[in-house]
N, CA, C and O of each residue as an XYZ file, in Angstrom:
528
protein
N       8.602      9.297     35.121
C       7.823      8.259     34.503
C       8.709      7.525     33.494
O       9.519      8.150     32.809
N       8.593      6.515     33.424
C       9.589      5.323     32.883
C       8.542      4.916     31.243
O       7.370      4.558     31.349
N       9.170      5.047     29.985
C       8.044      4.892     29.235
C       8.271      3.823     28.661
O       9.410      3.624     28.239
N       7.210      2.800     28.480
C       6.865      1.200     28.003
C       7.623      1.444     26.234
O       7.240      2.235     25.372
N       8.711      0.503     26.170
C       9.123      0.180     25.056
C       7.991     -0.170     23.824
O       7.150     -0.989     24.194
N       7.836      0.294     22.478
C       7.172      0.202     21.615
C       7.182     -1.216     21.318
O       6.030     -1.647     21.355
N       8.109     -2.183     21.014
C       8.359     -3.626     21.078
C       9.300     -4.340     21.873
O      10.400     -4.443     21.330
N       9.226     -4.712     22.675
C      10.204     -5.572     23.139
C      10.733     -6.832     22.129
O       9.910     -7.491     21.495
N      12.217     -7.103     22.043
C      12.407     -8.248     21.448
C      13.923     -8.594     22.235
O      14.607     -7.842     22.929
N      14.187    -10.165     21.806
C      15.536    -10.920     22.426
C      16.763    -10.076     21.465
O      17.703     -9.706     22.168
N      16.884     -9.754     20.132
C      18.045     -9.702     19.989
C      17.723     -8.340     18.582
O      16.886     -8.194     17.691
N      19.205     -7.408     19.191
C      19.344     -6.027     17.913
C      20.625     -6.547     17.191
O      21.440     -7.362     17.623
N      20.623     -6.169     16.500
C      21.513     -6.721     15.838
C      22.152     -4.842     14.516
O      21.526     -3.926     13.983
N      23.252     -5.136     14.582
C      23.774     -3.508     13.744
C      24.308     -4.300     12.089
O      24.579     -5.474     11.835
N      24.302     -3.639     11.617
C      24.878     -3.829     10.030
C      25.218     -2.886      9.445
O      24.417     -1.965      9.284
N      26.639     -2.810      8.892
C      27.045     -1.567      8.280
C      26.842     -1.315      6.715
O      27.001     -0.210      6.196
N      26.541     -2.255      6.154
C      26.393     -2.228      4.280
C      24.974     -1.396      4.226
O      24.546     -0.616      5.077
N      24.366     -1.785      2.980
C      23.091     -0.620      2.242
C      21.905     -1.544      2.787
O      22.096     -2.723      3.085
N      21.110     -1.139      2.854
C      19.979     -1.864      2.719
C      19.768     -2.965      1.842
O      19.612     -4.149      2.142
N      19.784     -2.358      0.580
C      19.825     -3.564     -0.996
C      20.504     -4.660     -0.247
O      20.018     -5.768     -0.020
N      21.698     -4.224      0.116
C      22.351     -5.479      0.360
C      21.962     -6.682      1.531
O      22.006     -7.908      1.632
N      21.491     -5.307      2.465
C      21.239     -6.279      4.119
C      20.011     -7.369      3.648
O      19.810     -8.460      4.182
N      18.997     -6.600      2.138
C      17.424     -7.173      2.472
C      17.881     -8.425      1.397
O      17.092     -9.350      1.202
N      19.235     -8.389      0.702
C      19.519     -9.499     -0.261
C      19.838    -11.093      0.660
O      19.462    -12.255      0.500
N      20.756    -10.360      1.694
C      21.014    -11.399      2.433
C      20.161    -11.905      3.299
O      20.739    -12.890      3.758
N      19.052    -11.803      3.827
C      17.720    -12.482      4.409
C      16.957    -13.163      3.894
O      15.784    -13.412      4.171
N      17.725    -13.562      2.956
C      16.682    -14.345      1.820
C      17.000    -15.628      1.865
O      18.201    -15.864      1.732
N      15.895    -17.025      2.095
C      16.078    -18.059      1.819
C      16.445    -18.367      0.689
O      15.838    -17.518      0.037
N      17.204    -19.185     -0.307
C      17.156    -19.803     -1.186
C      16.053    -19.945     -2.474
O      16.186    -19.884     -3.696
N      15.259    -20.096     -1.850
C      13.637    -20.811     -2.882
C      12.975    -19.733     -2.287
O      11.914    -19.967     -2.866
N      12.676    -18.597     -1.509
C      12.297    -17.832     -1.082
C      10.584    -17.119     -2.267
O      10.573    -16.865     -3.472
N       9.999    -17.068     -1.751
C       8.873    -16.245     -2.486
C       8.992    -15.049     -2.065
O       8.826    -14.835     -0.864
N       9.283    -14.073     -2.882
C       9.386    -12.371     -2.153
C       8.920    -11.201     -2.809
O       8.945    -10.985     -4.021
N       8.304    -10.139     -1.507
C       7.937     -9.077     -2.471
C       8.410     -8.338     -2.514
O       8.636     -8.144     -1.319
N       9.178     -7.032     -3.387
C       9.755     -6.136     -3.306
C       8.278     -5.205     -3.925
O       7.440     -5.370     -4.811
N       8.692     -3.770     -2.444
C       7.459     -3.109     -2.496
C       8.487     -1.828     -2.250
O       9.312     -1.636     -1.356
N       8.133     -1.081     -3.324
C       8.537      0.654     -3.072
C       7.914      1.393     -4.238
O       8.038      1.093     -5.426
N       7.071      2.630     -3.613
C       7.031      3.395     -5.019
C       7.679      3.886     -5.758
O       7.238      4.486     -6.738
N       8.925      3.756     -5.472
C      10.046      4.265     -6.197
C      10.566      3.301     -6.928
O      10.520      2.182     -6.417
N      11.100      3.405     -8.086
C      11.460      2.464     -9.219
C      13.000      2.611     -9.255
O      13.508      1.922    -10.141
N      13.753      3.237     -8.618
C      14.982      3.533     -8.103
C      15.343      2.278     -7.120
O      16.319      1.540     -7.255
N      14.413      2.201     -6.171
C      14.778      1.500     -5.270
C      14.601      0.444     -5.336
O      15.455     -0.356     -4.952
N      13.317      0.022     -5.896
C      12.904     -1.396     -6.247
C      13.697     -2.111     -7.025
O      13.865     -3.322     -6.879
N      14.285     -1.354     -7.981
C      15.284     -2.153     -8.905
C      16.287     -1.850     -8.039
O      16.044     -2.762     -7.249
N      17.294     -1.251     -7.521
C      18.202     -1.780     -6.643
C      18.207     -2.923     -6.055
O      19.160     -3.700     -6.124
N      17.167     -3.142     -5.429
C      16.602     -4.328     -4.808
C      16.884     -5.433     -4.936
O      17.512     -6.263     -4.279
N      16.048     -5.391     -6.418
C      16.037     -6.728     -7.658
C      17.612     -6.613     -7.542
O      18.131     -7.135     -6.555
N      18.085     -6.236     -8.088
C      19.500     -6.412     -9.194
C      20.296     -6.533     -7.799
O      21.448     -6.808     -8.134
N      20.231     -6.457     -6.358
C      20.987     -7.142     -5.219
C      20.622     -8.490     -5.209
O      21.374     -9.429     -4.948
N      19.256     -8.560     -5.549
C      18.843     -9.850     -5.119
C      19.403    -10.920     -6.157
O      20.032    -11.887     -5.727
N      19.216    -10.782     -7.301
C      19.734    -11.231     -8.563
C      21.216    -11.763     -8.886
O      21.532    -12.784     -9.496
N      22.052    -10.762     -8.295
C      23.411    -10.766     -7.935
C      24.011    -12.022     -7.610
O      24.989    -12.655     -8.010
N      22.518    -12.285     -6.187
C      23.346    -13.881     -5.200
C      23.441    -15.294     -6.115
O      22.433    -15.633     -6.735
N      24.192    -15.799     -6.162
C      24.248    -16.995     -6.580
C      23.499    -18.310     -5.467
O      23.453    -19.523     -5.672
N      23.075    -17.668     -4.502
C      22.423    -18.804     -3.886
C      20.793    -18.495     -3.939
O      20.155    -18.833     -2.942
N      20.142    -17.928     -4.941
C      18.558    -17.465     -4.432
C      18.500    -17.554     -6.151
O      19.111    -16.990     -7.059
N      17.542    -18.464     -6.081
C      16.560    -19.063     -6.922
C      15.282    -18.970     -6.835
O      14.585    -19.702     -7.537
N      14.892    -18.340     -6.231
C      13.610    -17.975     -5.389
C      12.843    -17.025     -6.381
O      13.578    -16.373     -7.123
N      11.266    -16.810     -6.540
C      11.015    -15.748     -7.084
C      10.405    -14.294     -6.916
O       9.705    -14.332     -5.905
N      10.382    -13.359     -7.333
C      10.546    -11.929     -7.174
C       9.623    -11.520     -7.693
O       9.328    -11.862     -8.839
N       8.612    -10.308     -6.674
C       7.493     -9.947     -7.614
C       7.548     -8.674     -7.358
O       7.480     -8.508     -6.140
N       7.650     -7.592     -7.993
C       7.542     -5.944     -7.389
C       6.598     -5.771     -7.321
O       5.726     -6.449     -7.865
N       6.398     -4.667     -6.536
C       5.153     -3.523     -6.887
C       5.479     -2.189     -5.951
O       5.932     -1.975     -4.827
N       4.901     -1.293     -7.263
C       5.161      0.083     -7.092
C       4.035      0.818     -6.620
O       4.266      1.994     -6.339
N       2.821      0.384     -6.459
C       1.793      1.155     -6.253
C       1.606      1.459     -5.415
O       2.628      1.909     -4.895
N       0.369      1.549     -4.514
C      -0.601      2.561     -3.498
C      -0.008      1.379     -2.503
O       0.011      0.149     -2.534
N       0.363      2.183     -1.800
C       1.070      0.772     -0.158
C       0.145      1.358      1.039
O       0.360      1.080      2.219
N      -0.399      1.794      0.813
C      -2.117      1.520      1.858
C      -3.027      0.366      1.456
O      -3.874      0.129      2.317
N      -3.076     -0.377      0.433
C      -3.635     -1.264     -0.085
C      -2.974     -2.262     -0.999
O      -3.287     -2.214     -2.189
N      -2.278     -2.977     -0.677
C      -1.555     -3.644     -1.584
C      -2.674     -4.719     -2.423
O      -3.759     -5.038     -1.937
N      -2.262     -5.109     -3.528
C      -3.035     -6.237     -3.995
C      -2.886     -7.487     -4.084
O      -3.243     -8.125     -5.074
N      -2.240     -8.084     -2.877
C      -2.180     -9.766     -2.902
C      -2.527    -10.622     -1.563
O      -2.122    -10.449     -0.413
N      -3.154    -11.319     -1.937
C      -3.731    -12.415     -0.840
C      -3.038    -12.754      0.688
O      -2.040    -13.468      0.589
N      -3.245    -12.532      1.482
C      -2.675    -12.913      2.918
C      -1.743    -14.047      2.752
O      -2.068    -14.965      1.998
N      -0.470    -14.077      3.463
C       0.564    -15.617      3.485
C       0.859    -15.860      1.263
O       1.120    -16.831      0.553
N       0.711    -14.971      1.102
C       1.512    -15.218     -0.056
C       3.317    -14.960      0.082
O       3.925    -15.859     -0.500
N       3.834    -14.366      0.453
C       5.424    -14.609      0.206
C       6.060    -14.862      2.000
O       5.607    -14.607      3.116
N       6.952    -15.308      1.624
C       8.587    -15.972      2.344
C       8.290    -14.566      3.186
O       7.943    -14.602      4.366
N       8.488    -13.166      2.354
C       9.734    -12.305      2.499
C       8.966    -11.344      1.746
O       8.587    -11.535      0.590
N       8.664     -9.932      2.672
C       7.852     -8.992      1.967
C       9.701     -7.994      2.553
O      10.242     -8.041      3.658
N      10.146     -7.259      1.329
C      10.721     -6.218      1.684
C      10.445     -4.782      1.115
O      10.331     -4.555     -0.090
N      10.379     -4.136      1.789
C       9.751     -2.789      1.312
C      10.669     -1.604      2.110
O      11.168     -1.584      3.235
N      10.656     -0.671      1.044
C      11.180      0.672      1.061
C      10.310      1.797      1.240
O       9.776      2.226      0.217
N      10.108      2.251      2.114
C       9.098      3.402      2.896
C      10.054      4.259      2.520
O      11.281      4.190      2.593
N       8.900      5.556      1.868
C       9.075      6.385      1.204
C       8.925      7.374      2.981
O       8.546      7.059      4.109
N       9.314      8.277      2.517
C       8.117      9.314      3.862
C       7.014      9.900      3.048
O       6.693     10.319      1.936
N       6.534      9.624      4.574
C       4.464      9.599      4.697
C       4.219     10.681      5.979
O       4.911     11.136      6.889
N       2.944     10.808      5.550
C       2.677     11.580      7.048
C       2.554     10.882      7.824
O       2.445      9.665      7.673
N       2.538     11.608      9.067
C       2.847     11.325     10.427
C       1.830      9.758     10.570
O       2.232      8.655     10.939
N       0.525     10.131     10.165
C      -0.683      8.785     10.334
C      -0.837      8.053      9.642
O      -1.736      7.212      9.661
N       0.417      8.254      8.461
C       0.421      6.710      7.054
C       1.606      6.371      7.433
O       1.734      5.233      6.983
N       2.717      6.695      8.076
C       4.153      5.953      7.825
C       3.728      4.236      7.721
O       3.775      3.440      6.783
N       3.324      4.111      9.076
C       3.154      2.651      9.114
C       2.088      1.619      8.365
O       1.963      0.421      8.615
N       1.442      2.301      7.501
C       0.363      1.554      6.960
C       1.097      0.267      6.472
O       0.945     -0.894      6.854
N       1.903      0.763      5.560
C       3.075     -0.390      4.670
C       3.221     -1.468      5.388
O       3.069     -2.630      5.013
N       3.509     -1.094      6.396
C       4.172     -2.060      7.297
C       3.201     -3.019      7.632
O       3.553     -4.187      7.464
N       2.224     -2.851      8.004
C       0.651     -3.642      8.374
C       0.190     -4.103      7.166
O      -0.556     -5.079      7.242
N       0.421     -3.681      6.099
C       0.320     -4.222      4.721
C       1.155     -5.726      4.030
O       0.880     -6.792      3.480
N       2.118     -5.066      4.427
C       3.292     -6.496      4.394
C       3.012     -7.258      5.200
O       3.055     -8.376      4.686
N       2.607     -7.332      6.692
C       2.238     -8.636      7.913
C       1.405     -9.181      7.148
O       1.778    -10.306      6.815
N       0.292     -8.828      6.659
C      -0.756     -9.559      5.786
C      -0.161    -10.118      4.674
O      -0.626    -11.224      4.397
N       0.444     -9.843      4.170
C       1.207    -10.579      2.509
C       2.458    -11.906      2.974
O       3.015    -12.644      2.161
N       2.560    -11.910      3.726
C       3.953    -12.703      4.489
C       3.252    -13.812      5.139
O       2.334    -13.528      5.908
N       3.565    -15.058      4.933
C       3.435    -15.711      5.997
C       3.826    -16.258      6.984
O       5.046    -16.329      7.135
N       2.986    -16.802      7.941
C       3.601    -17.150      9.211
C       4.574    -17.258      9.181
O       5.010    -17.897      8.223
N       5.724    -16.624     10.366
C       7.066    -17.186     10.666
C       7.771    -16.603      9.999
O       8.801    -16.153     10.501
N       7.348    -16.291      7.960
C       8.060    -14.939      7.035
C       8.620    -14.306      7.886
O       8.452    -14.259      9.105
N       9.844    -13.415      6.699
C      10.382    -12.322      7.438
C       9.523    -11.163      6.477
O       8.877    -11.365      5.449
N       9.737    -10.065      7.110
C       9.403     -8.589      6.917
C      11.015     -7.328      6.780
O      11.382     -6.491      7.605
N      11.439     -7.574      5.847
C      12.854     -6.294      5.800
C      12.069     -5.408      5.206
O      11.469     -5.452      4.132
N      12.184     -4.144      6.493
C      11.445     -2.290      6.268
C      12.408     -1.829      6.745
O      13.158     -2.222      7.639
N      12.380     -0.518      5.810
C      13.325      0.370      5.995
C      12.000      1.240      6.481
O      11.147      1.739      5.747
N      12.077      1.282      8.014
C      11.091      2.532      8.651
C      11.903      4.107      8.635
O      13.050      4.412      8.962
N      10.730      4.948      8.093
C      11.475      6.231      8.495
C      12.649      6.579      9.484
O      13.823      6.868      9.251
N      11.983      6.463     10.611
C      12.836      6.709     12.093
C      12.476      5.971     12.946
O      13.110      6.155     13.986
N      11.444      4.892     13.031
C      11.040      4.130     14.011
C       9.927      2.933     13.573
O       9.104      2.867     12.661
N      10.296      2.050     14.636
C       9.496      0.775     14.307
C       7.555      1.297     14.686
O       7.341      2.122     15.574
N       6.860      0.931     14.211
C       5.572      1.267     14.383
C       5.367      0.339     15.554
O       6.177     -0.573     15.722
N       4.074      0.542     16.598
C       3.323     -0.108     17.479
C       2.326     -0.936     16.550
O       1.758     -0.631     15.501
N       2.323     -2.093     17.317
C       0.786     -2.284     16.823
C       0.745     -3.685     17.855
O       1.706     -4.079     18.516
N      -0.636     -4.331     17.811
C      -0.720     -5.188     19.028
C      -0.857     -6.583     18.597
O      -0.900     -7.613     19.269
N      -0.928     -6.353     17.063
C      -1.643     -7.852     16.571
C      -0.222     -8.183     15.055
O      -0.454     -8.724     13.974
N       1.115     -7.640     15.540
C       2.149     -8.719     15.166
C       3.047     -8.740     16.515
O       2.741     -8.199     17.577
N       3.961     -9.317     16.304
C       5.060     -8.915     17.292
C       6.587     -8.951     16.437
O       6.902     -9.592     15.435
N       7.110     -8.312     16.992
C       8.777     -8.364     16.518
C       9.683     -9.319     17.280
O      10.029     -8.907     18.388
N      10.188    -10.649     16.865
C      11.008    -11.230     17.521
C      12.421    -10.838     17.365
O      13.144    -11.394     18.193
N      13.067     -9.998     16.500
C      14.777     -9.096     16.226
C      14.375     -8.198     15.524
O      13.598     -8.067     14.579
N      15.411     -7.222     16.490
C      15.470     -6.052     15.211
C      16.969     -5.855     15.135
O      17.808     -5.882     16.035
N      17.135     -5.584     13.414
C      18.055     -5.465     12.205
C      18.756     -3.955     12.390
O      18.284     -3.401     11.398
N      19.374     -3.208     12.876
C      20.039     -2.063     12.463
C      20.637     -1.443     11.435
O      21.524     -0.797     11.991
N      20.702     -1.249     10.368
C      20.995     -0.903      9.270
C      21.993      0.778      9.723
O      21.364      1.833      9.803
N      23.187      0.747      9.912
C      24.067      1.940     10.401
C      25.102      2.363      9.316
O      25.880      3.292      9.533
């Protein structure tokens, strides 16, 4: 039995630097973005990559809290990036479905997934990012 790919998309793409760095460089310019991790380690890594660029003028909003429920309005940012902590087996992906809602159309989404991209039927993935 041959098993149906979780997403199909046109293009993978590998990257050898940190994350901080890969989710600094996906950033438009004027960009609206969220940096989401419960960890305050990571989130400020984040920031202080993002901060770094001399081309992003854009602005930056964290949050550290409960990422089963985030608190901001649908199509609010450019650019939701978030740092997934590990979760159990039936929350990993909540985050992730959390951020599609905060992003708008066409937005990007930079997740650092545990070990794998989540299913779901109502986004789609047009590239995936390798972080190696």
């Amino acid at each position: 039995m041959t098993a149906k790919p979780l997403h199909t998309h046109g293009k993978t793409h590998l990257f050898g630097g940190s994350f901080e760095e890969y989710a600094a460089q996906q950033l438009s310019p004027r960009a609206d973005v969220l940096v989401a991790s419960q960890s305050e380690k990571y989130r400020s890594a984040i920031v202080d990559e993002i901060r770094s660029s001399d081309n992003f003028s854009g602005h930056v909003e964290c949050y550290g809290g409960d990422q089963s429920d985030i608190p901001f309005e649908p199509d609010t940012f450019d650019t939701a990036i978030h740092f997934n902590p590990s979760r159990g087996i039936l929350q990993r992906h909540t985050p992730l479905y959390e951020m599609v809602a905060a992003v708008r159309e066409r937005g990007t989404i930079v997740y650092r997934a545990p070990n794998y991209i989540a299913q779901s039927d109502s986004a789609s993935v047009g590239e995936v990012h390798v972080i190696g």
